[in-house]
N, C-alpha and C positions, 0 to 999 in steps of 0.2 A: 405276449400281448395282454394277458391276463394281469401279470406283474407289475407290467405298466400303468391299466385301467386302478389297481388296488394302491398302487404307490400313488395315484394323483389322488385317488379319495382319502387316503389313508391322510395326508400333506395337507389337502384343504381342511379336513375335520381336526386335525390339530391346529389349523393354523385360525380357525375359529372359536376353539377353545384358549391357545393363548391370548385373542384379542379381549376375548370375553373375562376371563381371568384378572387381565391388565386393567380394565376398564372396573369391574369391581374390588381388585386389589386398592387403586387408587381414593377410591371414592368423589370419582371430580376434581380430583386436585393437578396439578400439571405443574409439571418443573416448568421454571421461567429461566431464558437464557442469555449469555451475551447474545447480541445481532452482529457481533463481528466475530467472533470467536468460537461461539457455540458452548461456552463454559458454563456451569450448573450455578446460576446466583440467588436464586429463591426456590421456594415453595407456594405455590396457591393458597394451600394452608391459613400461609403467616399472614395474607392481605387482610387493612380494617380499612374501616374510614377516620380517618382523620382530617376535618374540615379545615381549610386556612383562611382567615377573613382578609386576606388578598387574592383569593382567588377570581379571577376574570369571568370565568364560567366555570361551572358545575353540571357535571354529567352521571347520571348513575346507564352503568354498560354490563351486559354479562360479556364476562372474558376469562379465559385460561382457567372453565369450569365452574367460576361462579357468577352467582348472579348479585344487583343491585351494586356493583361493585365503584366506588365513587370516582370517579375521572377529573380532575381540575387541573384547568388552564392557568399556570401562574406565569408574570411576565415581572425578568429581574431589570434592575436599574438601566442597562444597555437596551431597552425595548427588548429583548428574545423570547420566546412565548415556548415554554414547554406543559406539556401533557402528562402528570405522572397520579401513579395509583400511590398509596402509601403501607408500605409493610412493618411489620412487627421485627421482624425479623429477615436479614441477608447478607451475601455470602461478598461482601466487597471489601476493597482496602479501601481507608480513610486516608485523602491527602492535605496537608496543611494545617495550620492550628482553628481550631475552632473559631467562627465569626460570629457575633452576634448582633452586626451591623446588617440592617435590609434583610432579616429573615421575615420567611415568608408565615413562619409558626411563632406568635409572640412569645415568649416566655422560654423559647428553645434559640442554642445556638446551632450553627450547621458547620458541618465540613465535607469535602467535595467527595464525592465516593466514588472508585472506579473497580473494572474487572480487576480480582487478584492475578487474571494471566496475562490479559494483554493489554490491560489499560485505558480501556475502553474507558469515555465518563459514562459512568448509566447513573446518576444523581445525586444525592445529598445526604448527609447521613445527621438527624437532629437529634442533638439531647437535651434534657431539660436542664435549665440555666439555674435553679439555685431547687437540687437535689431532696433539699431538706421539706420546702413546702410543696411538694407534688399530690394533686387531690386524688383522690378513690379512681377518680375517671381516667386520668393522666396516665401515661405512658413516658417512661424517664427516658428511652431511647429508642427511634424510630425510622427508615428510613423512606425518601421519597423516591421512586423509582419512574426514571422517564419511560414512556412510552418506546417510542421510538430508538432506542436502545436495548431493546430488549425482544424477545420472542417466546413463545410457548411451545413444550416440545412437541403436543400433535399438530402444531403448524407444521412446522419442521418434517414428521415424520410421513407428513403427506405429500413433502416435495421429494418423497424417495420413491423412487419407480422403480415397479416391480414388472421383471421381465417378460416380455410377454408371451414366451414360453411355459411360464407356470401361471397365467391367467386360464379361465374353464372359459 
């Protein structure tokens, strides 16, 4: 009984120390994921703001560990209204040749981005349209990543139940 009592303290006070660990390991930052797949496509890290002067609406949100993080609503030629933050850096395949027609970033062309596993659309992937004149502030390649395609992994890890045999 003894053994018992020591094996449940011994399991929670580890299993407090790794969340703790986890939580300063990271520093706020949170993989971002397919929403269909579960696949590793970004980092929290890489998110900026990059403003689009077509966007519908402008939102600053904390999400996926930071804060002020800018949200716009952009709506393409077919009326469809998507939600995306915009990253520096991610982990997607490019489909198609690059467009330059109806981008929503002036001076950047886009091409479609999806999960490298299962194809998922999670947004667009822009680079800048003539390489050579890009300003101090500029970013030569960047992508937009839809909301709604995507998830954060302590979303995720909070839809995991834990048995309620090793709850105290």
């Amino acid at each position: 009984m003894i053994f018992i009592l020591f094996a449940l303290i011994f399991y929670s006070s580890c299993n407090y120390l790794v969340e703790t660990y986890s939580q300063t390991e990271t520093n706020g930052r949170e993989l971002l994921l397919c929403r269909k797949c579960g696949t590793d496509v970004a980092d929290s890290h890489y998110m900026f703001n990059k403003l689009s002067s077509g966007a519908q609406k402008v939102d600053k949100q904390t999400m996926f560990g930071k804060q002020n993080i800018t949200v716009q609503t952009l709506v393409n030629p077919f009326g469809i209204n998507f939600d995306i933050i915009t990253m520096e850096k991610a982990n997607c395949k490019n489909i198609g040749a690059s467009q330059g027609a109806d981008s929503w970033f002036p001076g950047y062309t886009w091409r479609i981005c999806v999960c490298p596993h299962c194809g998922q659309h999670l947004g667009w992937t822009f680079s800048h349209s003539d390489s050579n004149n890009i300003g101090n502030d500029e970013v030569h390649t960047f992508h937009g990543l839809i909301l709604s395609s995507i998830l954060g992994e302590n979303f995720t890890d909070s839809l995991i139940m834990m048995p309620k045999m090793y709850k105290m």
